[in-house]
C-alpha positions in Angstrom: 15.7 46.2 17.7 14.3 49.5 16.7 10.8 49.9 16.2 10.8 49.9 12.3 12.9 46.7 11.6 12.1 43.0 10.9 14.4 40.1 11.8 15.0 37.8 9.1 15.7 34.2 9.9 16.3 31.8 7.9 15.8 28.1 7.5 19.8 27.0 8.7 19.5 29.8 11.9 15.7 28.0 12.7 16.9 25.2 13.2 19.7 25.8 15.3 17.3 27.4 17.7 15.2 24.6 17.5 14.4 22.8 20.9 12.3 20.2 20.2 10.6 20.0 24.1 9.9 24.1 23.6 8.7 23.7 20.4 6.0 20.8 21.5 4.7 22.6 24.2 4.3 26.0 21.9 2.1 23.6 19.8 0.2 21.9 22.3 -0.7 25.4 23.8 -1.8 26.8 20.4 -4.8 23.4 20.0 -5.3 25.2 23.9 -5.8 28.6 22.8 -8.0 27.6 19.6 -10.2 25.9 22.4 -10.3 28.8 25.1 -9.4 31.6 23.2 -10.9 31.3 19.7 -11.1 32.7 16.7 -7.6 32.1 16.7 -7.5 31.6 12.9 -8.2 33.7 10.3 -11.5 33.5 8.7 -11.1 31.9 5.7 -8.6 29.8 7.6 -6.5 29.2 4.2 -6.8 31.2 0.9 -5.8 28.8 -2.4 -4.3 30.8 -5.4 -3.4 29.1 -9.1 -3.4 30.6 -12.4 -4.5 28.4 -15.7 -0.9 30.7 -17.3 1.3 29.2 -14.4 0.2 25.5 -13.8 3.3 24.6 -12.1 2.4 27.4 -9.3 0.4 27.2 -6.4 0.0 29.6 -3.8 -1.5 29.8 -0.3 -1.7 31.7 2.8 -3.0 30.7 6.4 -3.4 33.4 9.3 -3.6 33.1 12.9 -3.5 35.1 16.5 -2.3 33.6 19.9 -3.7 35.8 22.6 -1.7 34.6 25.3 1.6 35.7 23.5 0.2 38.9 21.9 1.6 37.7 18.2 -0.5 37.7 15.2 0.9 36.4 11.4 0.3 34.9 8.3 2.4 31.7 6.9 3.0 32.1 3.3 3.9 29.2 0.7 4.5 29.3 -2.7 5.1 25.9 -4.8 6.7 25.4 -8.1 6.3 21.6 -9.7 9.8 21.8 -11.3 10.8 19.2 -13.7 13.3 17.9 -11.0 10.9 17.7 -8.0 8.6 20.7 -6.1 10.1 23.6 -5.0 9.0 25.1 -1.7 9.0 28.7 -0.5 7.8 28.9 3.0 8.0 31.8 5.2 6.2 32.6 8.9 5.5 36.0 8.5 5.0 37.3 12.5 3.3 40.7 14.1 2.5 42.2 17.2 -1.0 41.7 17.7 -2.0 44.5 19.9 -0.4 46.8 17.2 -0.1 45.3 14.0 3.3 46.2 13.8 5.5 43.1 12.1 9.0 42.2 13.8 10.1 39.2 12.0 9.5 36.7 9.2 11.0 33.1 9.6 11.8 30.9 6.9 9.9 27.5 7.8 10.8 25.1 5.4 12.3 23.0 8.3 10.0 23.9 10.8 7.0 23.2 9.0 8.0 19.5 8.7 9.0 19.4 12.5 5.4 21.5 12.8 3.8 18.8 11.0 5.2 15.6 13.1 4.3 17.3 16.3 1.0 17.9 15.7 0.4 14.1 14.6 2.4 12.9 17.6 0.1 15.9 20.0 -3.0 13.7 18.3 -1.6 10.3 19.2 -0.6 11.6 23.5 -4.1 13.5 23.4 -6.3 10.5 22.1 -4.8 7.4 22.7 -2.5 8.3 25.7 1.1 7.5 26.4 1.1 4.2 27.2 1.4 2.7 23.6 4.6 0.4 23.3 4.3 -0.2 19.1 3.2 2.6 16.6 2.6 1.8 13.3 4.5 5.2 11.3 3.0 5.2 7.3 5.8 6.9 5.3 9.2 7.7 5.2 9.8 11.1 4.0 11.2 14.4 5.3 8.2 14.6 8.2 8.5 10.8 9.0 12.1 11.5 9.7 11.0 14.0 12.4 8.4 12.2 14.0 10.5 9.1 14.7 12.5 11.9 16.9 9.0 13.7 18.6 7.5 9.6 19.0 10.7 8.4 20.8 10.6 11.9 23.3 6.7 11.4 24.2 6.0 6.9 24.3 8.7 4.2 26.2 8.5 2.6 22.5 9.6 -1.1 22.1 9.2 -0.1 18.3 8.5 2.0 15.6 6.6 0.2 12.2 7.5 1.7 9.5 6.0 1.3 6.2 6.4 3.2 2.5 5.8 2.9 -1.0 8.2 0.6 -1.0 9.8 -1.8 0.9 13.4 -0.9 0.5 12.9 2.4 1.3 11.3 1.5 4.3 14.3 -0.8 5.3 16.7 2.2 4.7 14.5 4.6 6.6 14.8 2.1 9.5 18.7 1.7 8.9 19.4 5.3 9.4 17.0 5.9 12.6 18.3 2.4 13.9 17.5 1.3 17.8 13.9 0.3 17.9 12.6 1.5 14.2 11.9 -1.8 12.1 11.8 -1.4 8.5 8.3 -3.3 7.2 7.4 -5.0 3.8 3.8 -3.3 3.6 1.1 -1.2 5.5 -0.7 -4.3 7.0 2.9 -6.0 8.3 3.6 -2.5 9.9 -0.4 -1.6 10.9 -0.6 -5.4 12.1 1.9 -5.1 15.5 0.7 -2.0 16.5 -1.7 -0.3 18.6 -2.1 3.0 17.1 -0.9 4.6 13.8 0.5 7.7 12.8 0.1 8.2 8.4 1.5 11.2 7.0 1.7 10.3 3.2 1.1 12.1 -0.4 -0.7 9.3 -1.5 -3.4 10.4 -4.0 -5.5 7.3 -3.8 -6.6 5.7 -0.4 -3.6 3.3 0.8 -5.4 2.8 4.8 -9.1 1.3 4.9 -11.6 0.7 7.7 -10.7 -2.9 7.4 -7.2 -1.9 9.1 -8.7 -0.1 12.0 -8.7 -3.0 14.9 -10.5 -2.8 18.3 -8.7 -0.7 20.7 -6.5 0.9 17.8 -5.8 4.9 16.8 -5.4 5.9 13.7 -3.8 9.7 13.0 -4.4 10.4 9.0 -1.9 13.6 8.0 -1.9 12.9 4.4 -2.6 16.2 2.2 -4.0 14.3 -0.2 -6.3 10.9 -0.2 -4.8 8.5 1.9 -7.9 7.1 3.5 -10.6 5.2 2.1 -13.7 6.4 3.6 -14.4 2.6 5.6 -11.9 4.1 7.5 -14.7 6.9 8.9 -17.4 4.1 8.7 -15.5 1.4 10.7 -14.3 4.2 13.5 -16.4 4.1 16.9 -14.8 7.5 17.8 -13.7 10.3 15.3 -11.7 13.3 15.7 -10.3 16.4 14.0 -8.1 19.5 14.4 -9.8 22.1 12.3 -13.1 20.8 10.6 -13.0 23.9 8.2 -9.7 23.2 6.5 -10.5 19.1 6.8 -13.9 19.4 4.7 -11.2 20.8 1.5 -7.8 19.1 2.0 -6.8 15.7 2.9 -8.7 12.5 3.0 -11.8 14.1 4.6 -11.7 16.8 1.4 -11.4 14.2 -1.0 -14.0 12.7 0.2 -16.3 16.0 -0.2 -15.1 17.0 -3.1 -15.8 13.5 -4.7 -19.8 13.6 -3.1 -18.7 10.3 -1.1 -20.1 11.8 1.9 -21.0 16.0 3.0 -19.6 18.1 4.9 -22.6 18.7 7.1 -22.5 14.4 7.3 -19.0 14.4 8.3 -19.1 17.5 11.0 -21.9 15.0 12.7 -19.5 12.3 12.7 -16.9 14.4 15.3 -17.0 13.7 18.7 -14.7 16.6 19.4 -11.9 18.5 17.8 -8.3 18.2 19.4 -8.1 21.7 21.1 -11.1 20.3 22.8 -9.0 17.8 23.5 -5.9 19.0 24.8 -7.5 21.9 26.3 -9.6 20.0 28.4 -13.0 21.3 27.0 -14.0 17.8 25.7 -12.7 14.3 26.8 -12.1 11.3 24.7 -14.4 8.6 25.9 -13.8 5.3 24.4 -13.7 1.7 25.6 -10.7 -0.3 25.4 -12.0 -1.6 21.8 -13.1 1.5 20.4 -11.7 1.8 16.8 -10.3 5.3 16.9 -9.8 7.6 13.6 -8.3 11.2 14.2 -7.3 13.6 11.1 -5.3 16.2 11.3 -4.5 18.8 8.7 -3.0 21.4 10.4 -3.6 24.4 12.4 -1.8 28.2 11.2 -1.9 28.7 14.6 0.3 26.3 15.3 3.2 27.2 12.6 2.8 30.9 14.6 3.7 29.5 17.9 6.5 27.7 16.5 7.9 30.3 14.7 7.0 33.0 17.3 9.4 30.6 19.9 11.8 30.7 16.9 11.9 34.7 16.5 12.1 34.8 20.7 14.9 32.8 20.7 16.7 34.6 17.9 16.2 37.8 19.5 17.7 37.0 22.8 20.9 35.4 20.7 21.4 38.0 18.1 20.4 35.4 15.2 19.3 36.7 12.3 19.2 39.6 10.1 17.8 42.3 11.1 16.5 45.0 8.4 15.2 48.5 8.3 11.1 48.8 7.2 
């Protein structure tokens, strides 16, 4: 590739270069590097644009660096609330970060969803440990369909719960993973045989509550929205995060802010550690075997970079993708 191109690869070519054992490590080494090697995101660590003239738009960008791999990047997603559902534009924009120069952009409308179940499923290893034989999985959408995949890779399951909006859909989600994913009639049938939980919903009003969070259990709230009723954080002996920044103004933590149920200054004294802590053996999770555990992750840009970085990699050494003059 000369020096003044960019390879374009797009969402079909990612995921035929997807390897989902590469792409778990990538992750788990970006929640390292935010540890050792910080600032690894950009500062603000997500930028929100909407315009009263376009309601149905909403744009955002998130930046990050990985020393350890030299790359640097911005993700950048555009939604349109169409009539007939959202419509997603997401795109891994990727540079060289000792001299700025860009060499590819990867379309991550896949990857983002496989992105997403990893980093839940890097949550549950870090703070509960492998030896879990019955996670409880809250919804049954595109990213639920990749963590059943990641779950079944990392634990010996005996099952997965599942649980949705509805019950039938949680029965067909189980149909079409089969082997040990059970279809369940409501969150408390699914939350009820297992010993930690992984929720990654678009619920808008709390759907999990402290009253759910037995002794000994982890819980990993994902949802972008409120899924979590703040008893959740009250009844937890232990809480975690990935990135307290972007928590305090999205998810079930943002909500909370935003709605004056608790501050943000409250809620950082709440956090025992972050999960590059974690994982990157700065911090270690100290609980006793009833110690009700509440994790929630929202997502780290640096960890869409390292996926996508392994992506662009893997494309250059095959000849995949398009490859344009800039």
């Amino acid at each position: 590739m000369s020096q003044r191109s960019l390879r374009l690869i797009n969402d079909q070519e990612a995921i035929s270069l997807l390897d989902l054992d590469r792409a778990y490590d990538a992750i788990r080494d970006a929640y390292v590097q935010a540890a050792t090697l910080p600032p690894v995101l950009s500062s603000p660590s997500a930028q929100l644009m909407k315009h009263p003239s376009a309601p149905a738009v909403a744009m955002k960008v998130k930046g990050a660096q990985l020393p350890s791999q030299r790359v640097a990047g911005f993700r950048l997603v555009g939604d349109f609330d169409a009539e007939g559902g959202e419509i997603s534009h997401d795109f891994q924009w990727l540079a060289d970060m000792d001299t700025a120069m860009p060499y590819a952009m990867v379309e991550m409308l896949t990857l983002h969803t496989v992105r997403t179940a990893i980093t839940g499923v890097v949550a549950l290893e870090a703070i509960h440990g492998s030896g879990a034989k019955r996670i409880a999985l809250i919804g049954a959408g595109k990213i639920a369909d990749q963590a059943v995949a990641v779950l079944r890779r990392r634990f010996a399951l005996d099952e997965i719960r599942v649980a949705a909006s509805r019950s039938e859909r949680a029965v067909a989600f189980a149909a079409n993973h089969c082997g040990n994913v059970v279809g369940c009639a409501s969150i408390d049938e699914a939350i009820g045989g297992a010993e930690a939980v992984l929720s990654i919903t678009s619920a808008s009003s709390p759907i999990l509550f402290g009253a759910q969070l037995r002794p000994g259990m982890t819980l990993v709230g994902m949802g972008g929205s409120y899924e979590c009723d703040l008893s959740m954080l009250e009844a937890a002996d232990r809480f975690y995060v990935d990135d307290m920044n972007y928590a305090c103004v999205s998810g079930s933590l943002g909500a909370w802010v935003k709605r004056g149920l608790i501050t943000a200054q409250a809620a950082q004294a709440r956090v025992n550690a972050e999960l590059g802590q974690i994982v990157g053996g700065l911090a270690r999770v100290e609980r006793s075997p009833t110690d009700r555990v509440f994790t929630i992750v929202q997502g780290m840009a640096c960890c869409d970079l390292a996926l996508a970085a392994d992506i662009a990699a893997r494309a250059a050494e095959r000849g995949i993708g398009r490859v344009v003059g800039v």
